[in-house]
mmCIF file as gemmi writes it, N, C-alpha and C atoms, coordinates in Angstrom:
data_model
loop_
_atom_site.group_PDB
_atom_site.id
_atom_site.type_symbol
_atom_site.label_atom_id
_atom_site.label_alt_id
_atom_site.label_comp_id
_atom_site.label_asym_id
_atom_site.label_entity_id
_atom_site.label_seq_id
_atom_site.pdbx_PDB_ins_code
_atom_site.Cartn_x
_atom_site.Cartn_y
_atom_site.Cartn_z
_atom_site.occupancy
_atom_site.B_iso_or_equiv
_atom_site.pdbx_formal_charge
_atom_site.auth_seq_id
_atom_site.auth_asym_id
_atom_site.pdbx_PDB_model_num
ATOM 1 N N . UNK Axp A 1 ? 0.846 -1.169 0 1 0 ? 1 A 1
ATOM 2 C CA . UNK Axp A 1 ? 0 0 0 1 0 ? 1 A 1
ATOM 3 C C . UNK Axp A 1 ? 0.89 1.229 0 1 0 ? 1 A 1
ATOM 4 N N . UNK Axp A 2 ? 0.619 2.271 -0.656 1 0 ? 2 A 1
ATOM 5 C CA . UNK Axp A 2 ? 1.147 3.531 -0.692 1 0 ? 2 A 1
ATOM 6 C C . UNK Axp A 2 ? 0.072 4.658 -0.56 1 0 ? 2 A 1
ATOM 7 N N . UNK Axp A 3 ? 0.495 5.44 0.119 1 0 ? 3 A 1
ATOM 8 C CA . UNK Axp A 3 ? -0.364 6.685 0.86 1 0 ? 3 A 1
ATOM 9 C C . UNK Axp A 3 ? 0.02 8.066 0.192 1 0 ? 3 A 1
ATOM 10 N N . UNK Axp A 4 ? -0.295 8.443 -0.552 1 0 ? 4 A 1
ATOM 11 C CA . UNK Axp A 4 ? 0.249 10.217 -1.001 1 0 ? 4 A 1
ATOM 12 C C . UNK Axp A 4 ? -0.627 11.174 -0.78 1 0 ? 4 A 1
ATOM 13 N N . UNK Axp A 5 ? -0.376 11.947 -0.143 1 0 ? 5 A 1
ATOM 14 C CA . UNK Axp A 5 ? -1.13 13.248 0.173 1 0 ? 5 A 1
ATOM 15 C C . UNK Axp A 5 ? -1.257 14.474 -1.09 1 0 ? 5 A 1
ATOM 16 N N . UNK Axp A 6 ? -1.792 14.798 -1.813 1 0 ? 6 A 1
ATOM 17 C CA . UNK Axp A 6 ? -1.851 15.55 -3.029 1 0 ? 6 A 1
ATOM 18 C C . UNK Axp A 6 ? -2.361 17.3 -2.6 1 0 ? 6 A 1
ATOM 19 N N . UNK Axp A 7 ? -1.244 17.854 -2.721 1 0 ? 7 A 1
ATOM 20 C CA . UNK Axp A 7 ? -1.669 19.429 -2.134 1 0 ? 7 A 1
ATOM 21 C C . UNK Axp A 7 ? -3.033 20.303 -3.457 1 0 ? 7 A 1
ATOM 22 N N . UNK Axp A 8 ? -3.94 20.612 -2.292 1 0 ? 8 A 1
ATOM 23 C CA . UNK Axp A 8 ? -5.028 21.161 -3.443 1 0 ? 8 A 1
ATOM 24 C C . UNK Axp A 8 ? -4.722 22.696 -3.006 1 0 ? 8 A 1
ATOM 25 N N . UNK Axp A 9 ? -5.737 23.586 -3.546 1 0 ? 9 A 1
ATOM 26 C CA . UNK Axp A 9 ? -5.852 24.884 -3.492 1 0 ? 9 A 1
ATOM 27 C C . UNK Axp A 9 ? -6.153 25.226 -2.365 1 0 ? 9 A 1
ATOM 28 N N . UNK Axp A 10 ? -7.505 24.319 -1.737 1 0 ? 10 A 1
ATOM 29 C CA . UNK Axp A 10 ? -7.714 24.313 -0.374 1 0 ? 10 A 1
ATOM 30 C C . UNK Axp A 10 ? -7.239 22.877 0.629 1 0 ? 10 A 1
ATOM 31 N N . UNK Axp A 11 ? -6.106 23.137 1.227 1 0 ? 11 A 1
ATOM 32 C CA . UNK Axp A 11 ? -5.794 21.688 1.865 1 0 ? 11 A 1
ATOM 33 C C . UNK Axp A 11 ? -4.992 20.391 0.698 1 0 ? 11 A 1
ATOM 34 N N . UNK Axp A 12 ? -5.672 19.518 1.382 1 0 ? 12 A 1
ATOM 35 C CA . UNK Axp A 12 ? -4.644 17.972 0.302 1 0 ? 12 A 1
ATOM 36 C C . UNK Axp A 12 ? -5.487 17.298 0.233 1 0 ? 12 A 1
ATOM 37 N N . UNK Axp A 13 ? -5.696 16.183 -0.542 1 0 ? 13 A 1
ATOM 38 C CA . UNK Axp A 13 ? -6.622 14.813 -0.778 1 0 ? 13 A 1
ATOM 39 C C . UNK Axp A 13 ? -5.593 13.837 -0.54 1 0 ? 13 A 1
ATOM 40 N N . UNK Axp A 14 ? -5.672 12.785 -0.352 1 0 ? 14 A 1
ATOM 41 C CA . UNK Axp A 14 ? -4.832 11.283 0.112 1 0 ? 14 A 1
ATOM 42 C C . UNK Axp A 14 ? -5.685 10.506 -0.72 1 0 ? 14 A 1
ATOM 43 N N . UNK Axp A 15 ? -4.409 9.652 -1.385 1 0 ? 15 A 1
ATOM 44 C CA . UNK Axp A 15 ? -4.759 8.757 -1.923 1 0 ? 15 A 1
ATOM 45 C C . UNK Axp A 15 ? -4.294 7.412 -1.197 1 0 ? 15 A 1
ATOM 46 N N . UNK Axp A 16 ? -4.607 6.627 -1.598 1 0 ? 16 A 1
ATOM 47 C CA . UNK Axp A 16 ? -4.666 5.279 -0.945 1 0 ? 16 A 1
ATOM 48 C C . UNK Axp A 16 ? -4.342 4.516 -1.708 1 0 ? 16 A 1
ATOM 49 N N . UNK Axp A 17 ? -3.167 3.746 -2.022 1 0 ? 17 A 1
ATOM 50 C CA . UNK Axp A 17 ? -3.367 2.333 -3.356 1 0 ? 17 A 1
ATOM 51 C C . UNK Axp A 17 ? -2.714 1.401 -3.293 1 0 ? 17 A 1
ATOM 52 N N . UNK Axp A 18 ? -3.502 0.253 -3.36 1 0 ? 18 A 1
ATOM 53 C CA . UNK Axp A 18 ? -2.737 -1.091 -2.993 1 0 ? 18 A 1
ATOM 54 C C . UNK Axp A 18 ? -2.288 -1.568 -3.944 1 0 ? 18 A 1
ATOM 55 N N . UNK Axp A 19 ? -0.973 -1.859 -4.133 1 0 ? 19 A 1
ATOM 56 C CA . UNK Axp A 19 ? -0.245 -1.72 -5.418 1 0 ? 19 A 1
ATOM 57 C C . UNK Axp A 19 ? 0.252 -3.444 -5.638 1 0 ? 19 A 1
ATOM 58 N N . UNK Axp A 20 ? 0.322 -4.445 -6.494 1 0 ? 20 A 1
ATOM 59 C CA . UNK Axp A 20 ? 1.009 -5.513 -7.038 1 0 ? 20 A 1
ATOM 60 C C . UNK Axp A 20 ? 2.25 -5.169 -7.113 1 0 ? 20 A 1
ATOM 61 N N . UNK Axp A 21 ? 3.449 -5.406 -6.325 1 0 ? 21 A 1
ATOM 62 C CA . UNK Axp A 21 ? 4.567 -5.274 -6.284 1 0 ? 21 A 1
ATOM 63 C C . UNK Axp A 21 ? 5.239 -5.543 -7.795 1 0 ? 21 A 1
ATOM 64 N N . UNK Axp A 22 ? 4.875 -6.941 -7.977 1 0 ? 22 A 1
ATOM 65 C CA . UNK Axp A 22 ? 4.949 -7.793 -9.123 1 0 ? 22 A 1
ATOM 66 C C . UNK Axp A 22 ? 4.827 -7.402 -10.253 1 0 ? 22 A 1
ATOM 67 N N . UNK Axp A 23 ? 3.484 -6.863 -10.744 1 0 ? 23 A 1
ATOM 68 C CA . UNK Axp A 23 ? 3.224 -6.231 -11.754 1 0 ? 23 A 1
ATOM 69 C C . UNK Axp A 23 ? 3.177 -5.202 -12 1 0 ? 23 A 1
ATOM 70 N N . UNK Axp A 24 ? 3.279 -4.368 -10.91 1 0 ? 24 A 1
ATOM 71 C CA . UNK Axp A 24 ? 3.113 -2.707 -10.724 1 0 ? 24 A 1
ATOM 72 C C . UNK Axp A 24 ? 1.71 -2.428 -10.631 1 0 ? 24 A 1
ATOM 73 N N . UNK Axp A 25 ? 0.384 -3.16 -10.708 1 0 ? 25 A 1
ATOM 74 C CA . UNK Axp A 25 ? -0.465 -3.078 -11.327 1 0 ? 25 A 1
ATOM 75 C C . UNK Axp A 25 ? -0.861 -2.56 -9.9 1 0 ? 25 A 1
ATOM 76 N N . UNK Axp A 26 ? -2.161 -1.208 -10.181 1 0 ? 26 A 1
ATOM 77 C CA . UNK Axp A 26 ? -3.266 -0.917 -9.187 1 0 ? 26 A 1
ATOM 78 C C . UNK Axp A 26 ? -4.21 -1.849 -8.508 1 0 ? 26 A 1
ATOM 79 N N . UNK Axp A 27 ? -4.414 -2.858 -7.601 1 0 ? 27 A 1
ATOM 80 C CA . UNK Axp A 27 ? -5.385 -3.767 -7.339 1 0 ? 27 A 1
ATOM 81 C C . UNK Axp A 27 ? -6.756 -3.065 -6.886 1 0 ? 27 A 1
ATOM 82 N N . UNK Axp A 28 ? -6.468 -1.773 -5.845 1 0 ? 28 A 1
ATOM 83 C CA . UNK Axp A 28 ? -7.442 -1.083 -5.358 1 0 ? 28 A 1
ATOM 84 C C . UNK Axp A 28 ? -7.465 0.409 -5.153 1 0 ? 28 A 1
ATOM 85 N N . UNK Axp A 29 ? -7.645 1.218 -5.132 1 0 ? 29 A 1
ATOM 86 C CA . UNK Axp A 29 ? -7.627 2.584 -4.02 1 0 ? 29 A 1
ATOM 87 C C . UNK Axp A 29 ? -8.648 3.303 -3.886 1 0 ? 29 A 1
ATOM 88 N N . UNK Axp A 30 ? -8.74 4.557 -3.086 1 0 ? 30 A 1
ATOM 89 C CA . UNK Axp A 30 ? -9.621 5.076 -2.106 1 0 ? 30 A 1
ATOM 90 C C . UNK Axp A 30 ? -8.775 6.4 -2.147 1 0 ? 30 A 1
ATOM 91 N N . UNK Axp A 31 ? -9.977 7.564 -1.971 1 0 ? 31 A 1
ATOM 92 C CA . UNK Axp A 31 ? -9.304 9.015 -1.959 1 0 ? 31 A 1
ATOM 93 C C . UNK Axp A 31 ? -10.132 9.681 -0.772 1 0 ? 31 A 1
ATOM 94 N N . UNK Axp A 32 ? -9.201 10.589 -0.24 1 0 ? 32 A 1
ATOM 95 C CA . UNK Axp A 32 ? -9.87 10.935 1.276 1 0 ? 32 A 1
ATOM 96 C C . UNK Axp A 32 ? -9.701 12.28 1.169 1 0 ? 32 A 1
ATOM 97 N N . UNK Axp A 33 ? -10.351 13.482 2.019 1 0 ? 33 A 1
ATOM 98 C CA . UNK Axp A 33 ? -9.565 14.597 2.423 1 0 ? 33 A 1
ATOM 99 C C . UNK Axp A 33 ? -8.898 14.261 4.033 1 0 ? 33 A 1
ATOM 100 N N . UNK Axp A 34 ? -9.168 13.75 4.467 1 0 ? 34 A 1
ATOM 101 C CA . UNK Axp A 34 ? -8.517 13.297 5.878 1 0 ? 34 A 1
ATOM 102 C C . UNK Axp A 34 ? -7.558 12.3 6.21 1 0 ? 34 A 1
ATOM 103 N N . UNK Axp A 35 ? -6.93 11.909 7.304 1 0 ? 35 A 1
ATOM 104 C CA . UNK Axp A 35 ? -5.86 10.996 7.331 1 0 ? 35 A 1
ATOM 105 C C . UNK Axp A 35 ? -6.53 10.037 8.36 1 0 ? 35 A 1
ATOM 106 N N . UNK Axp A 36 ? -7.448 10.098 8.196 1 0 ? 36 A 1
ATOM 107 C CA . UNK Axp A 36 ? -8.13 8.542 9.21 1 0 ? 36 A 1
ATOM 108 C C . UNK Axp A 36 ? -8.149 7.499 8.669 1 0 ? 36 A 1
ATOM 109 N N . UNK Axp A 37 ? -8.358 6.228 9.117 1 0 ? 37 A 1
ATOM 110 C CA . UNK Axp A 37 ? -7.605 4.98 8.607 1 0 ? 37 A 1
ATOM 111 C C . UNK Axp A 37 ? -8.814 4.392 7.607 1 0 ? 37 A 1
ATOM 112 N N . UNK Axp A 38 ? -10.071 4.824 7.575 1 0 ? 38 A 1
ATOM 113 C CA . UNK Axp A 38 ? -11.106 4.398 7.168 1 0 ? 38 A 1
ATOM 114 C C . UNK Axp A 38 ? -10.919 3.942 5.174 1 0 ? 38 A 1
ATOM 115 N N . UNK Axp A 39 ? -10.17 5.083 5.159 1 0 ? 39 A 1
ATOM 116 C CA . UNK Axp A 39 ? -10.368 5.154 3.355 1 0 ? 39 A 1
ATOM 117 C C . UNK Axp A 39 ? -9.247 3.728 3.046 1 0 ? 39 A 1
ATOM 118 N N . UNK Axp A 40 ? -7.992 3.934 3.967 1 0 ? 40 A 1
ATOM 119 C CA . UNK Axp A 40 ? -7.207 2.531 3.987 1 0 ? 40 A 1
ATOM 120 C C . UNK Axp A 40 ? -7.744 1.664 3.775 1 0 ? 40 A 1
ATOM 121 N N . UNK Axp A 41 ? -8.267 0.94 4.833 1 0 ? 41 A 1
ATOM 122 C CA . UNK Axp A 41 ? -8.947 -0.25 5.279 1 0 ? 41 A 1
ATOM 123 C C . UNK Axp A 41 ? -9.897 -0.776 4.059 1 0 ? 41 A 1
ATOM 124 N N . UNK Axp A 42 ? -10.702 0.112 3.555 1 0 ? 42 A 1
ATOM 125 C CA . UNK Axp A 42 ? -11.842 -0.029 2.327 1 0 ? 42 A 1
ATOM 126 C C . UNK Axp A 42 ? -10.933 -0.708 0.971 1 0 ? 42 A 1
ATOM 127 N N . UNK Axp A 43 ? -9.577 0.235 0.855 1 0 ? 43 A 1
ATOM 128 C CA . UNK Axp A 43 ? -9.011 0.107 -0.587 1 0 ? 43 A 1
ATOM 129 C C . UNK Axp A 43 ? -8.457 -1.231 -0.057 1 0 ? 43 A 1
ATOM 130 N N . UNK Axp A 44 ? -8.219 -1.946 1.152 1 0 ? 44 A 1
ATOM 131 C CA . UNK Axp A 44 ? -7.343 -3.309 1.191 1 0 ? 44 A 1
ATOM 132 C C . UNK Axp A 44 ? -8.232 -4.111 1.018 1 0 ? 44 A 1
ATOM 133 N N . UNK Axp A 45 ? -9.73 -3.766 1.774 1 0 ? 45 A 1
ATOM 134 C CA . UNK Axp A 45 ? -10.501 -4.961 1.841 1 0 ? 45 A 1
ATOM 135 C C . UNK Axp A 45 ? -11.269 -5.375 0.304 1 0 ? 45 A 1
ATOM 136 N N . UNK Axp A 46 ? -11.04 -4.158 -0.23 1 0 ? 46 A 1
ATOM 137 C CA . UNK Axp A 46 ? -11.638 -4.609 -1.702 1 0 ? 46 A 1
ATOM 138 C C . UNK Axp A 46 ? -10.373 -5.36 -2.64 1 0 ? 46 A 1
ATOM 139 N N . UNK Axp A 47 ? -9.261 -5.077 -2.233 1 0 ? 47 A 1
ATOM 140 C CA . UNK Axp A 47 ? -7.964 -5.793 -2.86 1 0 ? 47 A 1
ATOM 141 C C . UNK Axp A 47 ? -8.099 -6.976 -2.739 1 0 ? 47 A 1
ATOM 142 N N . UNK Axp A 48 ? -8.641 -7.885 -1.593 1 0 ? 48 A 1
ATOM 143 C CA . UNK Axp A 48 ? -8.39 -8.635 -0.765 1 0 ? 48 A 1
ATOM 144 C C . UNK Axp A 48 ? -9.826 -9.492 -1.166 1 0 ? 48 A 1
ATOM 145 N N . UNK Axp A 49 ? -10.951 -8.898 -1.232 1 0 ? 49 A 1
ATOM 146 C CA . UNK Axp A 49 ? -12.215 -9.215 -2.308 1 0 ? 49 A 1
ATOM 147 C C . UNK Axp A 49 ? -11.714 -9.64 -3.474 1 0 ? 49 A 1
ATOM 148 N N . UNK Axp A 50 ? -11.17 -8.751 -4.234 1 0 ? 50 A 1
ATOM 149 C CA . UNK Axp A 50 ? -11.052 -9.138 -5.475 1 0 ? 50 A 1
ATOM 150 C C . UNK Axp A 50 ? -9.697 -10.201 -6.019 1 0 ? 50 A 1
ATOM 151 N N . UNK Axp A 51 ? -8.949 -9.997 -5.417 1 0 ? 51 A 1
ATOM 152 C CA . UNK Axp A 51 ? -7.009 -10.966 -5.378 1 0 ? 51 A 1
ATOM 153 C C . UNK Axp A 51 ? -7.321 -11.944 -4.412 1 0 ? 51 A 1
ATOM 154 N N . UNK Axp A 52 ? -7.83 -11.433 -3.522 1 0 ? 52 A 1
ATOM 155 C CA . UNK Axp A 52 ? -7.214 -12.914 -2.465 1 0 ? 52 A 1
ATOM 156 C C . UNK Axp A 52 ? -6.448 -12.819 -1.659 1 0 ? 52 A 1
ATOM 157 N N . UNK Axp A 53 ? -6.011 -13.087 -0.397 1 0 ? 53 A 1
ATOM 158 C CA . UNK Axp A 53 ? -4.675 -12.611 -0.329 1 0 ? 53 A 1
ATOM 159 C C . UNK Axp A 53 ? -3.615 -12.914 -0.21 1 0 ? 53 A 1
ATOM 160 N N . UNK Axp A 54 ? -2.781 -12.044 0.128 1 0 ? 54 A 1
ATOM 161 C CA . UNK Axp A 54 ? -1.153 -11.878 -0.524 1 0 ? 54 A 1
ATOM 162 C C . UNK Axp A 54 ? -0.56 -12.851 0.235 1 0 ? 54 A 1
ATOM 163 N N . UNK Axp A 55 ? 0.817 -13.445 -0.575 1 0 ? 55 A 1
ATOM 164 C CA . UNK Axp A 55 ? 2.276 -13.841 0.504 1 0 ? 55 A 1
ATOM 165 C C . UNK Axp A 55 ? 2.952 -12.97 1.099 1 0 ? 55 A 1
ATOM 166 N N . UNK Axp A 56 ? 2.631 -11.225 1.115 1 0 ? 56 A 1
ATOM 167 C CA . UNK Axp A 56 ? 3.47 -10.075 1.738 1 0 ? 56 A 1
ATOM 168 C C . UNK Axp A 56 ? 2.686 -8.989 1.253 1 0 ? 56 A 1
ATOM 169 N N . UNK Axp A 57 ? 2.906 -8.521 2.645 1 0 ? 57 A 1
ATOM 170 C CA . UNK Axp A 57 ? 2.012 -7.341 2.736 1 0 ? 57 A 1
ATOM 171 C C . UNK Axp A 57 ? 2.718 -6.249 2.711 1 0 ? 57 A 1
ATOM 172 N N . UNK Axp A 58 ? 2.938 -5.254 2.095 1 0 ? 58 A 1
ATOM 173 C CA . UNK Axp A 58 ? 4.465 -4.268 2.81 1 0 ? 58 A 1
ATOM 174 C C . UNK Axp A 58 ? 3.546 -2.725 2.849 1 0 ? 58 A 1
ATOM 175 N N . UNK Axp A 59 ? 3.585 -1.776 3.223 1 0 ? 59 A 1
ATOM 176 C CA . UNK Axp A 59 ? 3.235 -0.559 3.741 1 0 ? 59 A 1
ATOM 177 C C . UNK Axp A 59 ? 4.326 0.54 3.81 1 0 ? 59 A 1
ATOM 178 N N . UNK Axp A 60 ? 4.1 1.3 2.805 1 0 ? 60 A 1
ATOM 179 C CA . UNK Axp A 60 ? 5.6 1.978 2.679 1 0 ? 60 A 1
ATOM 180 C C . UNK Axp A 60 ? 4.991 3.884 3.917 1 0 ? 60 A 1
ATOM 181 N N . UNK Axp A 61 ? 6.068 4.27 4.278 1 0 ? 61 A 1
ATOM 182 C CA . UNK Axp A 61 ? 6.2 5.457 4.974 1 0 ? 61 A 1
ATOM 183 C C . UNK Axp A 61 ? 5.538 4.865 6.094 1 0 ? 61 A 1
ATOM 184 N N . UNK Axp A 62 ? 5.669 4.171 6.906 1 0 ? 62 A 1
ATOM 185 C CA . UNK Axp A 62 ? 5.643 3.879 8.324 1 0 ? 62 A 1
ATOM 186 C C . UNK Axp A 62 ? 3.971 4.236 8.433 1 0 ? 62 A 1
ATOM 187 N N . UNK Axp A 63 ? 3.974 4.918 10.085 1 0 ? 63 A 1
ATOM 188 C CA . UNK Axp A 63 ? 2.468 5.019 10.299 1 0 ? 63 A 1
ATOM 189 C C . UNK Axp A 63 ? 1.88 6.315 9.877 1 0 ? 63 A 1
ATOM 190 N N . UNK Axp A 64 ? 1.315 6.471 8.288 1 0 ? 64 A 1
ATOM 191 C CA . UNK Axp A 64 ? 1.084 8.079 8.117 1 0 ? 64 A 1
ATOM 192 C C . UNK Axp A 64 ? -0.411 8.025 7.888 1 0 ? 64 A 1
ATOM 193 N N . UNK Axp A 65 ? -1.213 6.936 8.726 1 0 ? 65 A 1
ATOM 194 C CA . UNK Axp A 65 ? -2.424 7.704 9.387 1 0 ? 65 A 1
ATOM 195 C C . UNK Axp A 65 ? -3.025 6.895 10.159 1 0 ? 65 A 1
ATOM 196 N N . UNK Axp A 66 ? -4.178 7.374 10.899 1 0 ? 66 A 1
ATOM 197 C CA . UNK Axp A 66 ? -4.617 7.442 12.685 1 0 ? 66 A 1
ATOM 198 C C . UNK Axp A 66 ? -5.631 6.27 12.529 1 0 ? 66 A 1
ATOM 199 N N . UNK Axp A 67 ? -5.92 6.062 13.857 1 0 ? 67 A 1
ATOM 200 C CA . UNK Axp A 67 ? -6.551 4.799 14.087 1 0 ? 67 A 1
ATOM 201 C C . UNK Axp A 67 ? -6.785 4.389 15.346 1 0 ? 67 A 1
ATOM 202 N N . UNK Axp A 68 ? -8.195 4.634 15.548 1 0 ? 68 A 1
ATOM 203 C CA . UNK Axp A 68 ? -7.511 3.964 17.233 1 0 ? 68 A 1
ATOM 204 C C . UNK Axp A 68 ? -8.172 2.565 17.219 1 0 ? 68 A 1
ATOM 205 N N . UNK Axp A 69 ? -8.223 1.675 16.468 1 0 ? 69 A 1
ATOM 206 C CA . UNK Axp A 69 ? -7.706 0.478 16.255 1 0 ? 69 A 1
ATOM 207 C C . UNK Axp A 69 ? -6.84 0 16.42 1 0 ? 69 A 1
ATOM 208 N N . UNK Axp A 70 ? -7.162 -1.664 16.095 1 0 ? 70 A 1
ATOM 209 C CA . UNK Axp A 70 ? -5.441 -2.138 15.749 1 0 ? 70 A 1
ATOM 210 C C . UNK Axp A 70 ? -5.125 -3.197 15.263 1 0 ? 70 A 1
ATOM 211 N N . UNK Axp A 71 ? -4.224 -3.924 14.354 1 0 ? 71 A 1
ATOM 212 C CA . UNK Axp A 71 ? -4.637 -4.773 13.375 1 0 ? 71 A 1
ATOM 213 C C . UNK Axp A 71 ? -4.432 -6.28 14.046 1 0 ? 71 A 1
ATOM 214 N N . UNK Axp A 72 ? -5.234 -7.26 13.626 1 0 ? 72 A 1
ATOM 215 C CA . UNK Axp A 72 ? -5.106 -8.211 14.44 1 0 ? 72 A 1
ATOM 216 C C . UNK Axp A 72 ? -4.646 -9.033 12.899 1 0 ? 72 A 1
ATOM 217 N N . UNK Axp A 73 ? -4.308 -10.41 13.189 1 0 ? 73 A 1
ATOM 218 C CA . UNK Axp A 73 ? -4.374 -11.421 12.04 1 0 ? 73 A 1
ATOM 219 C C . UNK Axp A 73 ? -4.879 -12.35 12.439 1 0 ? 73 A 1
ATOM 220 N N . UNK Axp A 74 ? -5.362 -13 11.762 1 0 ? 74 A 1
ATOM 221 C CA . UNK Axp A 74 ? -6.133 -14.728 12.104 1 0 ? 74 A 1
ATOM 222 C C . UNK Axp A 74 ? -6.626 -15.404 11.12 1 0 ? 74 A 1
């Protein structure tokens, strides 16, 4: 997943996109004006709908948005 913040006229939009390492290819994304974890979560779970999921998950720029969640696996 990769997170970019896009500077507008008023403020930024965030994009969200869960990317195929492999192919480069877009699997999912989600566009926000905010940095809450919500728009995340949507663009993985539809990745994850539609692919299946992965042997590796990777998340580039550490934690660049909020949550007061927290991720479990099972």
């Amino acid at each position: 997943m990769d997170i970019t913040c896009i500077p507008m006229a008023r403020g930024f939009i965030c994009l969200a996109a869960v990317l195929d390492w492999f192919t480069r290819c877009v699997l999912a994304w989600r566009v926000s004006i905010t940095l809450e974890a919500d728009f995340c979560i949507e663009a993985v779970e539809e990745a994850l709908a539609r692919h299946g999921p992965p042997e590796i998950f990777n998340m580039e720029h550490g934690r660049a948005i909020g949550s007061s969640g927290h991720a479990t696996s099972g």
